[in-house]
C-alpha positions in Angstrom: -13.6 11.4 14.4 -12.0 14.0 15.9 -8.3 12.9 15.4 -9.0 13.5 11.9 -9.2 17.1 12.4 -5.2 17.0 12.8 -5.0 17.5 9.2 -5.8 20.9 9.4 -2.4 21.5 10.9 0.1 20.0 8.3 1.8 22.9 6.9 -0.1 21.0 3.5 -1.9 23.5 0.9 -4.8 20.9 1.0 -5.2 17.6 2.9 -8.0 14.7 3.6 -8.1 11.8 5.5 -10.6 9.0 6.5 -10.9 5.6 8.6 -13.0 2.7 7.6 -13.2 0.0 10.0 -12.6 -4.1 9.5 -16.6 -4.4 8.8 -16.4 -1.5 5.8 -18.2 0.9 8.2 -16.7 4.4 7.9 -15.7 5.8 11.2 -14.8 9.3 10.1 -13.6 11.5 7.1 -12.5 15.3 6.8 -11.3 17.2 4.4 -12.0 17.3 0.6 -12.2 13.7 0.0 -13.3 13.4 -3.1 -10.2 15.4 -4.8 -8.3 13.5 -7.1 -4.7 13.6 -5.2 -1.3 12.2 -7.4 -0.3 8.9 -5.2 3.0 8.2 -6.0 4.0 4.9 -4.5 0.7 4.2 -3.1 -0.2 3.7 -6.4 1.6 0.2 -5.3 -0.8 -1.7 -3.2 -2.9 -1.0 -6.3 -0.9 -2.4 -8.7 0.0 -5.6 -6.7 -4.1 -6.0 -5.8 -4.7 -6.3 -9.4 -1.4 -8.9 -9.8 -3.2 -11.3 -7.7 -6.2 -11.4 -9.0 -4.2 -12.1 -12.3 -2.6 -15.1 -10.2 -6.4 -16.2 -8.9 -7.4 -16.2 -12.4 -4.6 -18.0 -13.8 -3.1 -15.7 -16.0 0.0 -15.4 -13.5 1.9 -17.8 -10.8 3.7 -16.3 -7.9 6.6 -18.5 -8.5 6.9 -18.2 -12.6 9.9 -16.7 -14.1 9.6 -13.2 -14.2 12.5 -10.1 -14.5 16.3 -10.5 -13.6 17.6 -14.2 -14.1 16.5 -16.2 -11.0 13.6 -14.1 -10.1 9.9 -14.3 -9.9 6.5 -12.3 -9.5 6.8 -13.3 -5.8 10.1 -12.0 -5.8 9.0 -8.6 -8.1 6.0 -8.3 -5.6 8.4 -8.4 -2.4 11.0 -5.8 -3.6 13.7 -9.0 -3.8 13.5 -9.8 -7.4 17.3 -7.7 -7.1 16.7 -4.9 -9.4 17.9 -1.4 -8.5 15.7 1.3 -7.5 15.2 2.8 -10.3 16.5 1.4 -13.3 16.4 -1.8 -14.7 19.8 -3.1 -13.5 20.2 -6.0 -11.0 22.0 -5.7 -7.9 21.5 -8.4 -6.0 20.8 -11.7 -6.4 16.8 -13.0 -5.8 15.6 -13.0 -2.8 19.2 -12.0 -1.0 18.2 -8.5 -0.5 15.2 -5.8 0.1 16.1 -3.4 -2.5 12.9 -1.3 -3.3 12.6 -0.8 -6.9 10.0 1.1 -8.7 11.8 -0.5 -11.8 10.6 -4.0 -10.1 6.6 -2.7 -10.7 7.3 -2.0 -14.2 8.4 -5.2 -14.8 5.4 -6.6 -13.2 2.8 -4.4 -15.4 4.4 -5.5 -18.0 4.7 -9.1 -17.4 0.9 -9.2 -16.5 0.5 -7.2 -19.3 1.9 -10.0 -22.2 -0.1 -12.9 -19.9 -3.2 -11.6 -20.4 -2.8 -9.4 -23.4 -4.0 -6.6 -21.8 -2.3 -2.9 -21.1 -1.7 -3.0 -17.4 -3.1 0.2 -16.6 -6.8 -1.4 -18.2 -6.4 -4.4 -16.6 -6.5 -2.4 -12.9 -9.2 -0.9 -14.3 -11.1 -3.8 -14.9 -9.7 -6.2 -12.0 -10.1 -3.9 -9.4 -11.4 0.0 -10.0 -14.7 -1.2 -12.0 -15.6 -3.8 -9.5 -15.1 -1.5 -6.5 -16.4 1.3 -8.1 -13.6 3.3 -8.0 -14.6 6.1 -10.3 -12.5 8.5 -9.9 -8.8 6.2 -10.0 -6.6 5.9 -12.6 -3.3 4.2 -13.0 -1.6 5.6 -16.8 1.8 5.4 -16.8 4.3 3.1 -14.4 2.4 1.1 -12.4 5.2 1.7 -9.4 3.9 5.6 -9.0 1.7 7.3 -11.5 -1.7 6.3 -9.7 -3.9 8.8 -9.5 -6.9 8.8 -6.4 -9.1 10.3 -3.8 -10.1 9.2 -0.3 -13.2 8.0 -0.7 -11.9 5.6 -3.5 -9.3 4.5 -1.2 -11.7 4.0 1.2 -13.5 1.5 -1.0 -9.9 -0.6 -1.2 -9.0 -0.4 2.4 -12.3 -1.8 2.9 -11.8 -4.6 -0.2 -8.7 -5.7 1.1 -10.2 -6.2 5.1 -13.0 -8.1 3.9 -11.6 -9.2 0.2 -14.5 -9.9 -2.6 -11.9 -9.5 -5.4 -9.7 -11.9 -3.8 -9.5 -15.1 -1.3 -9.2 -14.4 1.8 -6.1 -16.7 1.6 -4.0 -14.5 -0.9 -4.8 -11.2 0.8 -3.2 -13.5 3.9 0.2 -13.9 2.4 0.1 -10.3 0.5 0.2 -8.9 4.5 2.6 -11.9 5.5 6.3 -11.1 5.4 7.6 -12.9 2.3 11.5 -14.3 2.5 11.7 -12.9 6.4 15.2 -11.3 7.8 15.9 -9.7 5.1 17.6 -5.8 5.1 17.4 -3.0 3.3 16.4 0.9 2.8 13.1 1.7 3.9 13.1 5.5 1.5 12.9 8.4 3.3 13.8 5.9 7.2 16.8 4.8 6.3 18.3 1.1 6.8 15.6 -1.5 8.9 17.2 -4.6 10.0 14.5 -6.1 9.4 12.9 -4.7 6.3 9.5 -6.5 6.0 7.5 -6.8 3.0 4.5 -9.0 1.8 3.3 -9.1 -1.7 3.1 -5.3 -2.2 2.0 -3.9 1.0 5.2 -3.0 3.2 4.8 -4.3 6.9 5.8 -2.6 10.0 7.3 -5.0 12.2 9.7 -3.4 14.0 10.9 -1.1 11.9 12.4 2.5 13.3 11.8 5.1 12.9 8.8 4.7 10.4 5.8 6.5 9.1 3.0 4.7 11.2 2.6 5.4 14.9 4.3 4.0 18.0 0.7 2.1 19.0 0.3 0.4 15.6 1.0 -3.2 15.8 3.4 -5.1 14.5 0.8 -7.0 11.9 -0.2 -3.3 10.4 0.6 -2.9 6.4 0.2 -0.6 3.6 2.2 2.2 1.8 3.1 5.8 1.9 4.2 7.9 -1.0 6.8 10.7 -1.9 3.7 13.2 -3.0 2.8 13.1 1.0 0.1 10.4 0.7 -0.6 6.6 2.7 -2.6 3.9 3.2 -2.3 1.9 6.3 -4.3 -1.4 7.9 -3.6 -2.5 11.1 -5.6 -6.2 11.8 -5.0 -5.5 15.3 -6.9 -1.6 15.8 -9.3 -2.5 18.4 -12.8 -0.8 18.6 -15.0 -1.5 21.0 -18.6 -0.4 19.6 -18.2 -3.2 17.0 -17.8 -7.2 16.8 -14.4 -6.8 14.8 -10.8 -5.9 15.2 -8.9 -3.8 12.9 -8.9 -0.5 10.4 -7.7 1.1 8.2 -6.5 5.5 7.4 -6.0 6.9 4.1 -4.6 10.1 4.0 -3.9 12.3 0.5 -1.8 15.7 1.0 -0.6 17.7 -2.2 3.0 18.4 -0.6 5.4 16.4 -1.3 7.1 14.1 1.9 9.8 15.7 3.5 10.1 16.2 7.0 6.9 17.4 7.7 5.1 14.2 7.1 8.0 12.9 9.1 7.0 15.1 12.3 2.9 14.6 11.6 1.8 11.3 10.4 3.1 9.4 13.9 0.8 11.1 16.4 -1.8 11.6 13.9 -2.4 8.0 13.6 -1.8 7.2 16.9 -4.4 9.4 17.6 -6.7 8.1 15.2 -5.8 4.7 16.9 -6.6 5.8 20.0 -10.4 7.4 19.3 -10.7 3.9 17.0 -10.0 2.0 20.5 -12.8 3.9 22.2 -15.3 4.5 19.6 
């Protein structure tokens, strides 16, 4: 894919990207993409993968008690269990209020952690990096931001969670629905979104703006971006019309931090990816 090429003019020390369509087929890659890259918050998706498969397993419910007073892992998954960004100290009152919390995703390692008895950080390993062969991924330390990746790994999930094997199809469903709908709040590094959409651990794009996708991904497109100048989106909705799907997904791993760069670049970049994706 051409588009991809774009990289190459990020004022980044080193970049890489890739696409993999709905059917797991990769349309492009460029760069070093097999370079372990620091995730940051992209770590998330991650972390909340391997929370529902706890839930499929039966380790976890959605709706048990879990964090603040009132709250559950549904809420802790959504960024409306209340707690602060990033400290353990509530704010709001479940379910009342978007307030993105890395502190939220600690709470949630470790709650999955005592269920299953466990360390969090093994239990991605086993739930999710073994069986997708991601070699080269590892999550030690907060399960919020301390994930550690490359591109073709992340290749391997984007594909996972467009035609889940890990999961039902069912779950993966509700982790890209919007979960308590409405609600408002800080979207880091964009500001205040009325509406601030979430599912269970993927942020949604609705219509959110200004925001880190492009101005031709739909509303239904989901994923994560991170403050070391890293995402992961999946738009359902990317046509292409030399398969018999809809929908990819673009990973992209940078070692500069966000700022406004990534600000100024990522838009056109995947709206350009979006575009060769249509006509491919």
């Amino acid at each position: 894919m051409q588009s991809l090429a774009m990289i190459e003019n990020w004022p980044v020390p080193t970049a890489a990207a890739a696409v993999v369509r709905a059917d797991g087929t990769v349309a492009g890659a460029h760069g070093p993409t097999g370079r372990r890259f620091p995730l940051a918050s992209v770590t998330k998706p991650l972390a909340a993968y391997a929370v529902l498969v706890a839930y499929e397993e039966g380790a976890v419910e959605l709706d048990e008690p879990a964090g603040p007073e009132g709250a559950t892992v549904r809420h802790l998954l959504a960024h409306t269990s209340g707690l602060a960004f990033d400290e353990h100290r509530v704010m709001a009152e479940p379910g009342t209020r978007r307030i993105y919390s890395n502190a939220g995703f600690e709470v949630l390692g470790d709650h999955v952690a005592k269920a299953t008895d466990i360390p969090f950080a093994e239990y991605v390993r086993q739930a999710v990096l073994e069986p997708l062969g991601m070699t080269d991924t590892t999550l030690d330390g907060s399960p919020a931001k301390d994930g550690v990746s490359t591109v073709d790994d992340l290749v391997r999930f984007a594909a996972e969670v467009q035609a889940p094997r890990l999961l039902d199809a069912r779950t993966v469903l509700a982790a890209m629905s919007v979960v308590h709908p409405g609600l408002t709040g800080i979207l880091p590094g964009y500001g205040h979104q009325r509406p601030n959409d979430w599912g269970l651990g993927f942020e949604i794009r609705g219509s959110k703006s200004p925001h880190w996708t492009g101005a031709s991904s739909s509303p239904r497109t989901f994923g994560h971006f991170g403050q070391s100048g890293t995402f992961l989106w999946i738009d359902p909705d990317a046509g292409w019309a030399g398969g018999n799907g809809r929908g990819g997904a673009c990973v992209a791993l940078t070692d500069r931090a966000f700022g406004p760069w990534a600000i100024e670049a990522w838009p056109p970049f995947t709206d350009a990816v979006l575009a060769e994706l249509r006509a491919s």
